[in-house]
Kinemage of the C-alpha trace (Angstrom):
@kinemage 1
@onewidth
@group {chain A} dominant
@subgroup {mainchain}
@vectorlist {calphas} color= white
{ca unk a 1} P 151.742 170.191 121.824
{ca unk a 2} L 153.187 168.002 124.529
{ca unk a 3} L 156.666 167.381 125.729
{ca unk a 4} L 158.404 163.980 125.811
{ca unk a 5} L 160.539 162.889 128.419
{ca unk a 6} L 162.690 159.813 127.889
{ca unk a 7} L 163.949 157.833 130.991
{ca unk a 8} L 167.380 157.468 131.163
{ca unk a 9} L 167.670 153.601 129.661
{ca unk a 10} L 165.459 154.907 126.967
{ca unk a 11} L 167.786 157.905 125.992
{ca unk a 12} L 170.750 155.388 126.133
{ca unk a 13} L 169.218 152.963 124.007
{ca unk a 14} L 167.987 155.793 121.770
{ca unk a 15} L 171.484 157.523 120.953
{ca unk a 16} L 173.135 153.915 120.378
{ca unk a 17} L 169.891 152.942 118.018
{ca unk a 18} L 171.184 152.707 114.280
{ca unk a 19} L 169.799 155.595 111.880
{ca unk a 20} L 166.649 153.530 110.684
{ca unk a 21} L 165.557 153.029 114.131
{ca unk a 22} L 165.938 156.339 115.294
{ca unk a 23} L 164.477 157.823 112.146
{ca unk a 24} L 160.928 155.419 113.035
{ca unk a 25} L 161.423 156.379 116.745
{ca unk a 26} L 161.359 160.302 115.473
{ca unk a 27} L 158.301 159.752 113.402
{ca unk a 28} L 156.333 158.045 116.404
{ca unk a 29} L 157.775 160.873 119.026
{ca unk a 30} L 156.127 163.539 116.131
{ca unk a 31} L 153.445 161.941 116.658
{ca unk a 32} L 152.984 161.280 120.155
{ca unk a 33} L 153.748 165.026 120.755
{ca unk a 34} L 151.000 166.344 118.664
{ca unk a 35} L 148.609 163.941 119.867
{ca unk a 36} L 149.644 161.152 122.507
{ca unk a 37} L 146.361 159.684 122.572
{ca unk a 38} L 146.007 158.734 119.026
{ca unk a 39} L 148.873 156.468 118.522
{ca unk a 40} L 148.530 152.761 117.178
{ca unk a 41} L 151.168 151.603 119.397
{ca unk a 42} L 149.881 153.288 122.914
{ca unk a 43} L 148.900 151.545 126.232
{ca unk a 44} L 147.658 153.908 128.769
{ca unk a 45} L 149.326 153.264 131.975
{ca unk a 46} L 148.058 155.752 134.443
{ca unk a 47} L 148.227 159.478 134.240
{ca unk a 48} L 150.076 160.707 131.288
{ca unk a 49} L 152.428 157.836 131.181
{ca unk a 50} L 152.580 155.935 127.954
{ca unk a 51} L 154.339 152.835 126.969
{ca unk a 52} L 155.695 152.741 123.247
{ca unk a 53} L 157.490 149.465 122.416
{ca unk a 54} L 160.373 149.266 124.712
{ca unk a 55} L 159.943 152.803 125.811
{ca unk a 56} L 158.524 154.893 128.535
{ca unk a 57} L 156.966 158.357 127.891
{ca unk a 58} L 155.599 160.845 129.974
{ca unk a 59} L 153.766 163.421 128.546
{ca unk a 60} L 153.445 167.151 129.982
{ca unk a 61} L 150.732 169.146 128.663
């Protein structure tokens, strides 16, 4: 499994999101940290950085 680490505008905007967005946000960080490379929604940047929708993720094997 991998870790996710949120920057810190992505944590902010992820503890004001409303429940339904957090709950599809949870489902897609599941995801990512079984398998980041598998996602629909995934643009390798460069290393392990990811992008997903408005938010960065770095993932540490």
């Amino acid at each position: 499994m991998y870790d996710l680490i949120l920057t810190r505008k992505a944590q902010r905007f992820y503890q004001q999101a409303d429940q339904s967005l957090a709950s599809r946000l949870n489902r897609c960080f599941d995801q990512l940290s079984k398998n980041p490379y598998q996602h629909p929604n995934i643009k390798p940047l460069k290393y392990y950085t990811l992008i997903l929708h408005k938010f960065k993720a770095i993932c540490i094997s």
